[in-house]
N, CA, C and O atoms as a CHARMM CRD file, in Angstrom:
* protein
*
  352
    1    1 UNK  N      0.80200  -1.19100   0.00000 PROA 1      0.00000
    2    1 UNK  CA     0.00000   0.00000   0.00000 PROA 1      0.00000
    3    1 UNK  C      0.85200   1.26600   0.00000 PROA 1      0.00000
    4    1 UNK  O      0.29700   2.36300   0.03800 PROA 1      0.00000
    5    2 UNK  N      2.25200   1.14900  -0.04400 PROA 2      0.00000
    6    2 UNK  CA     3.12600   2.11200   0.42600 PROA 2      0.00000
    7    2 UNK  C      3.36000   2.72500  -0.86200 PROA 2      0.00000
    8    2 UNK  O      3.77300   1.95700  -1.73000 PROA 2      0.00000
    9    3 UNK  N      3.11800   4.44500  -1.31600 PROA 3      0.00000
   10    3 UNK  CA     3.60300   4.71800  -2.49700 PROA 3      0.00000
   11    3 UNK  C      4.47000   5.86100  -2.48000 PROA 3      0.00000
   12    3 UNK  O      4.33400   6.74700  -1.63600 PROA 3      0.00000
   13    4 UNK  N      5.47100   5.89200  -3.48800 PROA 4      0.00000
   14    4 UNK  CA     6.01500   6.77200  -3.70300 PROA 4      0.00000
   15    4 UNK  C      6.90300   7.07900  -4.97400 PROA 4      0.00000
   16    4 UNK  O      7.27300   6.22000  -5.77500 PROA 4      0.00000
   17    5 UNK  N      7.25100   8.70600  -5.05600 PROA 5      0.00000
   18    5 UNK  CA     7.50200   9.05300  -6.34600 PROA 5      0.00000
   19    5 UNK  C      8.46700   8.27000  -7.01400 PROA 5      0.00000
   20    5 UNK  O      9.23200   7.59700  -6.32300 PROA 5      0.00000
   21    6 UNK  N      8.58200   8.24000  -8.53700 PROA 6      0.00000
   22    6 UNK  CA     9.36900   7.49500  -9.01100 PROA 6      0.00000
   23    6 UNK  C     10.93800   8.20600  -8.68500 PROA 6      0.00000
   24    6 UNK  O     11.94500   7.50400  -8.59200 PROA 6      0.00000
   25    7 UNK  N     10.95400   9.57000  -8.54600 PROA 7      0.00000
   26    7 UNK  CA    12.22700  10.31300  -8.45100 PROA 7      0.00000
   27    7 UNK  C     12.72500  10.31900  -6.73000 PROA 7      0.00000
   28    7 UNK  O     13.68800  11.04600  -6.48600 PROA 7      0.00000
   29    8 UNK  N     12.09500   9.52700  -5.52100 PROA 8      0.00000
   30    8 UNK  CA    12.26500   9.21600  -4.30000 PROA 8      0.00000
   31    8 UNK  C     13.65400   8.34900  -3.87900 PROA 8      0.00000
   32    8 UNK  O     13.59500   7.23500  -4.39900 PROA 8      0.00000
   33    9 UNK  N     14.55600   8.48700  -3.29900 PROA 9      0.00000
   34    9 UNK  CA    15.40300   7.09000  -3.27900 PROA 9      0.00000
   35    9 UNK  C     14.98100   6.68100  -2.39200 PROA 9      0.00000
   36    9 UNK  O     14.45600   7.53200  -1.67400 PROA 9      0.00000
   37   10 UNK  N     14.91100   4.95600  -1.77900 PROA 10     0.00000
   38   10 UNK  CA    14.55900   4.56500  -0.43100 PROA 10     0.00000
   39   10 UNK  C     15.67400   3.06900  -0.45400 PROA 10     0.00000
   40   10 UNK  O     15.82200   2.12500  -1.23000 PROA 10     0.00000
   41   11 UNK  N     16.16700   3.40600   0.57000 PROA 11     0.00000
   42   11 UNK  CA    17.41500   2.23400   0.41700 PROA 11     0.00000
   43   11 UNK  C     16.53800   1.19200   0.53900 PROA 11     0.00000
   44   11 UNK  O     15.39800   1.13300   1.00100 PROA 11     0.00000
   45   12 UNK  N     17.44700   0.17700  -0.07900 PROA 12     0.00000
   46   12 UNK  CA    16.70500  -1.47000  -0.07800 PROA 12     0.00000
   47   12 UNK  C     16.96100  -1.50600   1.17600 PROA 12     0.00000
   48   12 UNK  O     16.08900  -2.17900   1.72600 PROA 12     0.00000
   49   13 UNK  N     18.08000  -0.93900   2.25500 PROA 13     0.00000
   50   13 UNK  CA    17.35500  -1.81500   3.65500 PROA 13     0.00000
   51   13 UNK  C     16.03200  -0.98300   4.57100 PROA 13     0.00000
   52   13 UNK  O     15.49400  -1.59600   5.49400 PROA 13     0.00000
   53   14 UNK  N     15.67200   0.16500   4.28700 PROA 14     0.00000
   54   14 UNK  CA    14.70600   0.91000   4.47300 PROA 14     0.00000
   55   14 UNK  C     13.41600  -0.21500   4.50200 PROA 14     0.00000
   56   14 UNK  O     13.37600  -1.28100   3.88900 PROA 14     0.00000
   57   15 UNK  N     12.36600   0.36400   5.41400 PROA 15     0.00000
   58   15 UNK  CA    11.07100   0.00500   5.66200 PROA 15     0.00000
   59   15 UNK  C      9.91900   0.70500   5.51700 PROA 15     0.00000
   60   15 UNK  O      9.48000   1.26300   6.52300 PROA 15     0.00000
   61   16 UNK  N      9.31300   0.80600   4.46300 PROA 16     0.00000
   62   16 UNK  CA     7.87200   1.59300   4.33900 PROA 16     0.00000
   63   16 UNK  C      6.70800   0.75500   4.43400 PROA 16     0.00000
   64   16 UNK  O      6.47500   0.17500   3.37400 PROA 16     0.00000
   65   17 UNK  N      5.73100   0.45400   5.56700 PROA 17     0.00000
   66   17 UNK  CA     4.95800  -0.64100   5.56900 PROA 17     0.00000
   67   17 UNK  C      3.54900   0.19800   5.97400 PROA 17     0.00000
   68   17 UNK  O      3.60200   1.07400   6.83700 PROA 17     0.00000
   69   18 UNK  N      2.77100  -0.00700   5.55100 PROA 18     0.00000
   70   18 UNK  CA     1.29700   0.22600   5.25700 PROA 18     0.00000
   71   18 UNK  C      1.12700   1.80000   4.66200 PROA 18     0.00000
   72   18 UNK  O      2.08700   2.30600   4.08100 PROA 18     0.00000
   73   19 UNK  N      0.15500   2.38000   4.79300 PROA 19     0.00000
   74   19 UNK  CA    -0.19700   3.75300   4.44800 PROA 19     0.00000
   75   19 UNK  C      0.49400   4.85900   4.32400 PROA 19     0.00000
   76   19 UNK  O      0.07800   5.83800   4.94300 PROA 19     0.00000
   77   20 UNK  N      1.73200   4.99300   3.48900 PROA 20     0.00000
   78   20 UNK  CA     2.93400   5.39600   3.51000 PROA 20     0.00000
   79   20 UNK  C      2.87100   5.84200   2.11600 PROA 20     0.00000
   80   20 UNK  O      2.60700   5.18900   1.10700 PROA 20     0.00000
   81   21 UNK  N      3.26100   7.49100   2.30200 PROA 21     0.00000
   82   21 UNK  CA     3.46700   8.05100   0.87600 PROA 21     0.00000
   83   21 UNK  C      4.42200   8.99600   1.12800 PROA 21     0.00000
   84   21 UNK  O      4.47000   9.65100   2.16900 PROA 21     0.00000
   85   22 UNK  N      5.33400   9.10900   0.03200 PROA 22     0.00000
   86   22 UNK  CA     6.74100   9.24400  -0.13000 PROA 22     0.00000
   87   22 UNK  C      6.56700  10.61600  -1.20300 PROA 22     0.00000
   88   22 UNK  O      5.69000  10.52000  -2.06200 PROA 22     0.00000
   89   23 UNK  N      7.25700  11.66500  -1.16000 PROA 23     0.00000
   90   23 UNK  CA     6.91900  12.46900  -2.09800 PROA 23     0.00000
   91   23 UNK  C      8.12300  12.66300  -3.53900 PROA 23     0.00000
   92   23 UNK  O      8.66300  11.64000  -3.95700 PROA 23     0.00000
   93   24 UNK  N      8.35800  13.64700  -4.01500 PROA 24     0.00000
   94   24 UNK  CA     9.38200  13.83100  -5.23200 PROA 24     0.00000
   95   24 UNK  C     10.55700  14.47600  -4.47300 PROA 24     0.00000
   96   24 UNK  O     10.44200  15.50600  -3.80800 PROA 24     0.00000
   97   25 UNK  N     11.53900  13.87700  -4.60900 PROA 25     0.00000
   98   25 UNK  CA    12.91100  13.77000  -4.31100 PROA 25     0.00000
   99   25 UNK  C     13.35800  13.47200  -3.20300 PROA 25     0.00000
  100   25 UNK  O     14.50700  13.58800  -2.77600 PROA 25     0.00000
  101   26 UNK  N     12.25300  12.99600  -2.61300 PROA 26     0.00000
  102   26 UNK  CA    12.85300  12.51500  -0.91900 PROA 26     0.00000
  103   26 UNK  C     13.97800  11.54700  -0.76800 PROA 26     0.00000
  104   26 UNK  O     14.02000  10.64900  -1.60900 PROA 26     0.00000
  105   27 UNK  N     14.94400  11.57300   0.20500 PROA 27     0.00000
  106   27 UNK  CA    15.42500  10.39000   0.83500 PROA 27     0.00000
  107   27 UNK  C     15.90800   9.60400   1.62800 PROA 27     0.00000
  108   27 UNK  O     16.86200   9.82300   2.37400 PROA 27     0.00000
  109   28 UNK  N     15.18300   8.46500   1.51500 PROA 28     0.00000
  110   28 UNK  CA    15.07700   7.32100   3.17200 PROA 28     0.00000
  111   28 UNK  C     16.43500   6.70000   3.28400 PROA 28     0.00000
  112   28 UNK  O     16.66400   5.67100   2.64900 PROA 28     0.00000
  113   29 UNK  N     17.26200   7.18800   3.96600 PROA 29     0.00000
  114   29 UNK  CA    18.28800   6.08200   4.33600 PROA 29     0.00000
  115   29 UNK  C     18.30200   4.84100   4.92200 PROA 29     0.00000
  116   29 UNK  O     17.24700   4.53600   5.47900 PROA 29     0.00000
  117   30 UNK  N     19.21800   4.01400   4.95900 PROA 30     0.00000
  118   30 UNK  CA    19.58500   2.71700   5.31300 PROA 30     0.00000
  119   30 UNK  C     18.89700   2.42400   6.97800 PROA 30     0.00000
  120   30 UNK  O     19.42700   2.97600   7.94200 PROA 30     0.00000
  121   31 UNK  N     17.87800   1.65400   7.12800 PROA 31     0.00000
  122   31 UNK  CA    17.51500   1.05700   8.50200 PROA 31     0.00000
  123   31 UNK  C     16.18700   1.78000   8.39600 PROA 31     0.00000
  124   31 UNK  O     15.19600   1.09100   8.63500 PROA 31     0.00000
  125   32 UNK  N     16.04900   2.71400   8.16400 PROA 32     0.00000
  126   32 UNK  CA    14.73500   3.49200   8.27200 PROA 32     0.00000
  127   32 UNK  C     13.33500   2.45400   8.01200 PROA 32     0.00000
  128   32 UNK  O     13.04800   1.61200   7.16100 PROA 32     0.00000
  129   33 UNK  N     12.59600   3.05600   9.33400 PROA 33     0.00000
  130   33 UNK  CA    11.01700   2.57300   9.49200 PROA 33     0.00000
  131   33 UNK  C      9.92000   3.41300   9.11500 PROA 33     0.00000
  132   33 UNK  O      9.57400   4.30500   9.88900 PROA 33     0.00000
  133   34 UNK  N      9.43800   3.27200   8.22500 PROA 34     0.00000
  134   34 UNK  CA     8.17400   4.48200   8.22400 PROA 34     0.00000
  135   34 UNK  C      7.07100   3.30400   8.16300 PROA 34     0.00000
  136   34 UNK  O      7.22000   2.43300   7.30600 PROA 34     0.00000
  137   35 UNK  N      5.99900   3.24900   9.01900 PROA 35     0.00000
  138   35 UNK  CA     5.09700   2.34700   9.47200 PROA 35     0.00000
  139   35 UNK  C      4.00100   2.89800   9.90400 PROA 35     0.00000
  140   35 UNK  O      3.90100   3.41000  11.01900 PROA 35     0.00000
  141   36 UNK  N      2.95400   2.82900   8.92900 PROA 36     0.00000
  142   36 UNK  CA     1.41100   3.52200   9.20000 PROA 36     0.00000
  143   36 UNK  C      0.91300   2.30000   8.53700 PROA 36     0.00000
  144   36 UNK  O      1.05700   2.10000   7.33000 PROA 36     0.00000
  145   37 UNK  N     -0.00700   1.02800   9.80400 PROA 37     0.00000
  146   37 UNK  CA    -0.19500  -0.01500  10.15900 PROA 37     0.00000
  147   37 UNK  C     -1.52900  -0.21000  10.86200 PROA 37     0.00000
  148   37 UNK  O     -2.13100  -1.28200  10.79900 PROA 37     0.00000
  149   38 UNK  N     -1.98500   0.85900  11.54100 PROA 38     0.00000
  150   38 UNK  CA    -2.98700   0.61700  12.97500 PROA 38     0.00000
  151   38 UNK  C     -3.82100   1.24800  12.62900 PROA 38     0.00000
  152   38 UNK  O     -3.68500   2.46200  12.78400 PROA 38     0.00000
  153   39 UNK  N     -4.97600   0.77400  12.04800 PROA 39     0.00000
  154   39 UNK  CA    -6.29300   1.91900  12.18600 PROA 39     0.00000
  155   39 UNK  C     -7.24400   2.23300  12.95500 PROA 39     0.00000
  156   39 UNK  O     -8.05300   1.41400  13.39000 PROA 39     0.00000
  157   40 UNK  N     -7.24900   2.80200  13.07400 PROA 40     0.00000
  158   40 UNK  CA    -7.77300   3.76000  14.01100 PROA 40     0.00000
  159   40 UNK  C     -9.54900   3.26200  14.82900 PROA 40     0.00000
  160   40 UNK  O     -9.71400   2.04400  14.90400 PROA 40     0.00000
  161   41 UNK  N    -10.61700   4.06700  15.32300 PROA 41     0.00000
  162   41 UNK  CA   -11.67000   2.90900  15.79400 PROA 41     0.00000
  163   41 UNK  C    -12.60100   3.23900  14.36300 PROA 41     0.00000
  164   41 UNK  O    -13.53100   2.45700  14.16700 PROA 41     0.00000
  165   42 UNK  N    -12.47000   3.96300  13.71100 PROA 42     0.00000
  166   42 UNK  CA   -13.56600   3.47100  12.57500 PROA 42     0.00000
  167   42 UNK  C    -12.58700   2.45800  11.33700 PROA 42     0.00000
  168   42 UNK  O    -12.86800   2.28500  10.15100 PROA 42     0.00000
  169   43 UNK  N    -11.84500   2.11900  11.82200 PROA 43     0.00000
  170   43 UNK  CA   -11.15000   1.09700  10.94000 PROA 43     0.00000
  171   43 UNK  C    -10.29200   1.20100   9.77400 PROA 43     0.00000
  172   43 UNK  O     -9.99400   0.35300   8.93300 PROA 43     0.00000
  173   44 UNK  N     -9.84100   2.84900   9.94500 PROA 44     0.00000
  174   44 UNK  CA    -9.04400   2.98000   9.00100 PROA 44     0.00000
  175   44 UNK  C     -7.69300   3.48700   9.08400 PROA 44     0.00000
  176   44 UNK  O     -7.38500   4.06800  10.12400 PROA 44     0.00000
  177   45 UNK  N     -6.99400   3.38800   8.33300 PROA 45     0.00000
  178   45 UNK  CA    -5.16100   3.71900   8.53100 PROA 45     0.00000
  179   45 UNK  C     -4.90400   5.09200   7.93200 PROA 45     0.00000
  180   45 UNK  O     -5.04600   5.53300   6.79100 PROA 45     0.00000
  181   46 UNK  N     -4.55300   5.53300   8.87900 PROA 46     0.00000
  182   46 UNK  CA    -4.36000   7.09300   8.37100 PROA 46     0.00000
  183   46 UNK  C     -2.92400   7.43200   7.19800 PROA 46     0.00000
  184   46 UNK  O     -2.24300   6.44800   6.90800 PROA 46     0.00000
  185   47 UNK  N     -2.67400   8.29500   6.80700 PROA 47     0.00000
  186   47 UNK  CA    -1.29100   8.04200   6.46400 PROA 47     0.00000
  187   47 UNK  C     -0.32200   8.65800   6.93600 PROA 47     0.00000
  188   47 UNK  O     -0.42900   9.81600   7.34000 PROA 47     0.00000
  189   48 UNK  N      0.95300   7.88100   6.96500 PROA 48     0.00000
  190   48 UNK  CA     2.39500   8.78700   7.08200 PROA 48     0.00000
  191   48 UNK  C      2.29800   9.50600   5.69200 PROA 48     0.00000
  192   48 UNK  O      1.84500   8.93700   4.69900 PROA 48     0.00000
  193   49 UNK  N      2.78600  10.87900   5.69400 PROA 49     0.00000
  194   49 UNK  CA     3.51800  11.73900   4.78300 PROA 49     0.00000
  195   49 UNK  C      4.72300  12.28600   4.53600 PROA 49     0.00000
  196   49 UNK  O      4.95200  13.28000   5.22600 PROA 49     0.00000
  197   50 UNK  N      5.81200  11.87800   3.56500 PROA 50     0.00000
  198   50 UNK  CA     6.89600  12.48500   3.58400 PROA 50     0.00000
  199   50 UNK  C      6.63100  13.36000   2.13800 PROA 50     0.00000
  200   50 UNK  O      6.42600  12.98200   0.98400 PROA 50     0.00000
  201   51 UNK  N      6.71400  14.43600   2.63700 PROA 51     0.00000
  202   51 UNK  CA     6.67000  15.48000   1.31500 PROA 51     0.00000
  203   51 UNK  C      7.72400  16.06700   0.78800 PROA 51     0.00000
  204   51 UNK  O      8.81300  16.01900   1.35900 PROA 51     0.00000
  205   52 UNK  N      7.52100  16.78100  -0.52400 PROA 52     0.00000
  206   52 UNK  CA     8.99300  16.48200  -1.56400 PROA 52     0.00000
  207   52 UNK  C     10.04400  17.64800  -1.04300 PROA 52     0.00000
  208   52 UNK  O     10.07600  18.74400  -0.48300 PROA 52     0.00000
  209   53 UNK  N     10.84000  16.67400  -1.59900 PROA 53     0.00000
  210   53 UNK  CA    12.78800  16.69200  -0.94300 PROA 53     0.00000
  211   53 UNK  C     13.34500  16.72200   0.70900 PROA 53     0.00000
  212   53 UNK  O     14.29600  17.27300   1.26200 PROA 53     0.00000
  213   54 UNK  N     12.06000  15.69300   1.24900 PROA 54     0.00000
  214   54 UNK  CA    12.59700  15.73200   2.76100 PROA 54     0.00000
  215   54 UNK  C     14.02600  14.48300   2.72800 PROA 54     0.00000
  216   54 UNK  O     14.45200  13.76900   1.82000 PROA 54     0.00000
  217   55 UNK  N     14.47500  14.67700   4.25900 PROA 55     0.00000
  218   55 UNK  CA    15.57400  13.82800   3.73200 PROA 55     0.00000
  219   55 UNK  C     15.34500  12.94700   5.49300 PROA 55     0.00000
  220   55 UNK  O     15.45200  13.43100   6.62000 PROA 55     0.00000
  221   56 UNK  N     15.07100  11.80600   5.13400 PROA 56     0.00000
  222   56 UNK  CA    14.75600  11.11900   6.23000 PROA 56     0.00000
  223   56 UNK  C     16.01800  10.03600   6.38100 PROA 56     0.00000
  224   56 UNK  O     16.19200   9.11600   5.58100 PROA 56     0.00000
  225   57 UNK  N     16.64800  10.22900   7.23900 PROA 57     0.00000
  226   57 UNK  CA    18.34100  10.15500   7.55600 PROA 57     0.00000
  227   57 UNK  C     18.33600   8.31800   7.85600 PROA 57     0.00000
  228   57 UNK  O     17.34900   7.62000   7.62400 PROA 57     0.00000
  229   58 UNK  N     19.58900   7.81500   8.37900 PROA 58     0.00000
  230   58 UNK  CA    19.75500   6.35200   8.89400 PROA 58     0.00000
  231   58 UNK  C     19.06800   6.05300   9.76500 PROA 58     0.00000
  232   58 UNK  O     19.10200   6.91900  10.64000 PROA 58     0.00000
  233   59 UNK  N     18.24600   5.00900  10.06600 PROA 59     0.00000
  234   59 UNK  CA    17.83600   4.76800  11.38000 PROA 59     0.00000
  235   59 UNK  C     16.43100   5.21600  11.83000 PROA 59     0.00000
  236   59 UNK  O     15.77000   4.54600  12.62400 PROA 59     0.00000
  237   60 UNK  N     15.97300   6.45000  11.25800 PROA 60     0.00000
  238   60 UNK  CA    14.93400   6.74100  11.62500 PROA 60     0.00000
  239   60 UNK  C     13.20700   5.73700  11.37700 PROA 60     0.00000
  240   60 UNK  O     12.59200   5.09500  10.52600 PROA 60     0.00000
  241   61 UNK  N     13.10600   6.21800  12.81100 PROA 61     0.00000
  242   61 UNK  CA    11.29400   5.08000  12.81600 PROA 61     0.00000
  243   61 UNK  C     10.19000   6.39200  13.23100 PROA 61     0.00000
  244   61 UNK  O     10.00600   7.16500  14.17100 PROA 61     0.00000
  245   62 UNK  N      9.59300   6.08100  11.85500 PROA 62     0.00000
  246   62 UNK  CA     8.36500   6.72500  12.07100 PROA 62     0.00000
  247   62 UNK  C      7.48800   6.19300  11.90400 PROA 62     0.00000
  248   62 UNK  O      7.29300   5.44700  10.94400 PROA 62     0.00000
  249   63 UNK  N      6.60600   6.46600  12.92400 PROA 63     0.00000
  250   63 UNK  CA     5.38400   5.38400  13.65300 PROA 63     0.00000
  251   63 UNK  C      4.07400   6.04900  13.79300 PROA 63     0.00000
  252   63 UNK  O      4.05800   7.15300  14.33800 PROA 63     0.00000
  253   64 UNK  N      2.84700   5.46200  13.32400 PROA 64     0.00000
  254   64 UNK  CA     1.57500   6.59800  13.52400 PROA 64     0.00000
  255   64 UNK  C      0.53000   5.76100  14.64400 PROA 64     0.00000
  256   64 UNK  O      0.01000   4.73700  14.19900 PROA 64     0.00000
  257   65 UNK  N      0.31600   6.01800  15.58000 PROA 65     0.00000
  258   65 UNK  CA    -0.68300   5.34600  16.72000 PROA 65     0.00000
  259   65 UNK  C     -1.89600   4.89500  15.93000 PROA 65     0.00000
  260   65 UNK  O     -1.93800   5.27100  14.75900 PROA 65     0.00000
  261   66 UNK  N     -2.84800   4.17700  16.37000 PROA 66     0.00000
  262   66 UNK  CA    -3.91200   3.71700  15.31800 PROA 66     0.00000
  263   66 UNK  C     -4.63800   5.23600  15.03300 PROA 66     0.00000
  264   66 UNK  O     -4.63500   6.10900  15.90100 PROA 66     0.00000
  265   67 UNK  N     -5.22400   5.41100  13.77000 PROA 67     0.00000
  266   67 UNK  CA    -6.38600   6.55600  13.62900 PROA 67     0.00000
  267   67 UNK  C     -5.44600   7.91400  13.35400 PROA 67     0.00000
  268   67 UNK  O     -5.90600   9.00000  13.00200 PROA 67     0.00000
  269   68 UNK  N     -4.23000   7.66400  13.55600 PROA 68     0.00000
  270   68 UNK  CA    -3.62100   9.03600  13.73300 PROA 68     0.00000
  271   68 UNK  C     -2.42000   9.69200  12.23700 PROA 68     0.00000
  272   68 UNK  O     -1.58400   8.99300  11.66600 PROA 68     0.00000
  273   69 UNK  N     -2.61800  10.66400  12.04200 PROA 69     0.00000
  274   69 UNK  CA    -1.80300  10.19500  10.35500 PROA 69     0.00000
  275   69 UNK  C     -0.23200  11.68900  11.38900 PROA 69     0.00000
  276   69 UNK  O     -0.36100  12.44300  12.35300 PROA 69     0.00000
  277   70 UNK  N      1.18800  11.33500  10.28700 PROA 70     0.00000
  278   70 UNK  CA     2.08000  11.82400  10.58800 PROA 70     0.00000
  279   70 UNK  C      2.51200  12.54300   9.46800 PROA 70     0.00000
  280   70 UNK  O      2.35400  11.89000   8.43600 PROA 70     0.00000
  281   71 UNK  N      3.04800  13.75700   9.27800 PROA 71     0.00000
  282   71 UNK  CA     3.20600  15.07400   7.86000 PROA 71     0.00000
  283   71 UNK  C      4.50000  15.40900   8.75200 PROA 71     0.00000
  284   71 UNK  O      4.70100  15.75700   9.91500 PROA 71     0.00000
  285   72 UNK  N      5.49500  15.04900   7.29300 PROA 72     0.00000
  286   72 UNK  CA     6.80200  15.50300   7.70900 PROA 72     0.00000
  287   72 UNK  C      6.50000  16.46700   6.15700 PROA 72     0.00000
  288   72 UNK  O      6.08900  16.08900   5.06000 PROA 72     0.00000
  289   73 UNK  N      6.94900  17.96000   6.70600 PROA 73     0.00000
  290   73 UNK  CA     6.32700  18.63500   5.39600 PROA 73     0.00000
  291   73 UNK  C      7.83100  18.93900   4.72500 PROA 73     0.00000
  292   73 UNK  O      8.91700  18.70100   5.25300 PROA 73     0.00000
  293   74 UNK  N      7.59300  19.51100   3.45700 PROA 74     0.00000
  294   74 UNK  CA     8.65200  19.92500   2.62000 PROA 74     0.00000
  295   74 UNK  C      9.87800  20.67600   2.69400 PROA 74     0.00000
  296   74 UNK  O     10.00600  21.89000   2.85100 PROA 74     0.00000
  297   75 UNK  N     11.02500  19.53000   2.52000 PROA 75     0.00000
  298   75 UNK  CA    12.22000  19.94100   2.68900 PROA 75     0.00000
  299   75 UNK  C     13.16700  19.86800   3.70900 PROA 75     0.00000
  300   75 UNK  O     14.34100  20.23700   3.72000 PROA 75     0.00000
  301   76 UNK  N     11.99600  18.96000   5.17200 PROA 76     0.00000
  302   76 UNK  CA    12.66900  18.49200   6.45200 PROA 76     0.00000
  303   76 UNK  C     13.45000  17.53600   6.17900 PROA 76     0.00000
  304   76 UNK  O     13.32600  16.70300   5.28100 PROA 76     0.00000
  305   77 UNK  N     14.53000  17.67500   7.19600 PROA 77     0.00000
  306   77 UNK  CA    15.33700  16.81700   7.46400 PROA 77     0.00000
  307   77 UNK  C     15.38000  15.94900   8.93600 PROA 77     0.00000
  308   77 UNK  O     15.24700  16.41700  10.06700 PROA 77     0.00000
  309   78 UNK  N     15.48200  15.32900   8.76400 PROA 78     0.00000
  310   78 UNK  CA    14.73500  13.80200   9.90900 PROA 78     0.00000
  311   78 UNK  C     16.35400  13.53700  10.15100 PROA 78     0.00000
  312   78 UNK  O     17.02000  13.26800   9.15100 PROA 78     0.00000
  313   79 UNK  N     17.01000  13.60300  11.44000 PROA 79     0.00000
  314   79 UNK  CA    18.22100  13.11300  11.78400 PROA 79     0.00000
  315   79 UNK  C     18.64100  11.84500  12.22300 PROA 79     0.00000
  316   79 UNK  O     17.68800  11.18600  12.63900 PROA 79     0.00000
  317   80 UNK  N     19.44500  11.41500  12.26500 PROA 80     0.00000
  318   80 UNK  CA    19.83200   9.87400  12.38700 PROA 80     0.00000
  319   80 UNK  C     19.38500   9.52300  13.65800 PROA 80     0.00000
  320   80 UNK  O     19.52400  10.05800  14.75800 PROA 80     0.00000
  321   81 UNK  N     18.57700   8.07800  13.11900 PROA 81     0.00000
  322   81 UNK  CA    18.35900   7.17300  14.66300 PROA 81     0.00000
  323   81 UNK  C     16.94700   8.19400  15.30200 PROA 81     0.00000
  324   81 UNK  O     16.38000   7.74900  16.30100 PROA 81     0.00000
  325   82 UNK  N     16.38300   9.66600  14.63400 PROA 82     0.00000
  326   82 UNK  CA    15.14400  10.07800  15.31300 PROA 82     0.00000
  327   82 UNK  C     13.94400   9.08400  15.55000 PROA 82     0.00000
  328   82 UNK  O     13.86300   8.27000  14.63000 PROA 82     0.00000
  329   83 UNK  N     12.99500   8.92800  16.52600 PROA 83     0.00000
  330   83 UNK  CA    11.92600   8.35300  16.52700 PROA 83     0.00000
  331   83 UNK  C     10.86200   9.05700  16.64400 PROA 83     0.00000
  332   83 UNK  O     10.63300   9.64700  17.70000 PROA 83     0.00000
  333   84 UNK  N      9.79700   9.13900  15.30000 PROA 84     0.00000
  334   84 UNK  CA     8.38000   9.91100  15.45900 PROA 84     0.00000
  335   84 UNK  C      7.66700   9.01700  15.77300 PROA 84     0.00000
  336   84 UNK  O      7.69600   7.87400  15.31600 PROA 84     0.00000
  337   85 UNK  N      6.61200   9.64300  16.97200 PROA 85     0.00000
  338   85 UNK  CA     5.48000   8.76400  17.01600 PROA 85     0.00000
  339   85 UNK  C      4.29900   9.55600  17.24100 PROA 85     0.00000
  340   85 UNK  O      3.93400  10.17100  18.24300 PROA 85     0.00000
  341   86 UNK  N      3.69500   9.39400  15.93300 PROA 86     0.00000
  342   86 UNK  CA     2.58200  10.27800  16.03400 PROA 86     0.00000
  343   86 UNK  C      1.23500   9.93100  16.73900 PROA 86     0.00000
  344   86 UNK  O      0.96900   8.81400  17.18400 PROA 86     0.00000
  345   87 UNK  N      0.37500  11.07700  16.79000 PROA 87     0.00000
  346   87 UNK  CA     0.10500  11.90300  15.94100 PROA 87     0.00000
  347   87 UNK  C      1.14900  12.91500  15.63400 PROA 87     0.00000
  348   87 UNK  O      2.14400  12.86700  16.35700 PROA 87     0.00000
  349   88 UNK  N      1.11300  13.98300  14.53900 PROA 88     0.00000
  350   88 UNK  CA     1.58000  14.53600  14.88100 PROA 88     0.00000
  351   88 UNK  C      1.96700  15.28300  13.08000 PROA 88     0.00000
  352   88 UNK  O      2.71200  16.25700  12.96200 PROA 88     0.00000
């Protein structure tokens, strides 16, 4: 369910698992979790957002609580090993 731009890099050891959208020129380094998984009580999965040219570093896990969606907006930089847990 995880999408993102064709111009995105996301390392092969990177993790994008459920409701996960990736924008134009972003990029996920090596170990990285982005995981929007849990929906919420009317039963649906909100999404993570990485919007275009963020740069989401080594290591980083970003996590959305059930029901809750996470917006990393344009042009952030996410530092090594950070943990989001949204909402947020």
């Amino acid at each position: 369910m995880a999408r993102r731009d064709p111009s995105a890099y996301v390392d092969p050891t990177a993790q994008l698992i459920g409701n996960v959208r990736v924008g134009e020129n972003v990029f996920v380094g090596p170990n990285a979790v982005i995981r929007a998984d849990e929906p919420g009580t009317n039963g649906k999965v909100q999404p993570i957002m990485i919007e275009a040219e963020s740069n989401i570093q080594d290591g980083v896990l970003i996590h959305s609580m059930g029901g809750a969606s996470v917006r990393i907006g344009p042009k952030a930089s996410i530092a090594h090993g950070v943990v989001i847990h949204g909402p947020c």
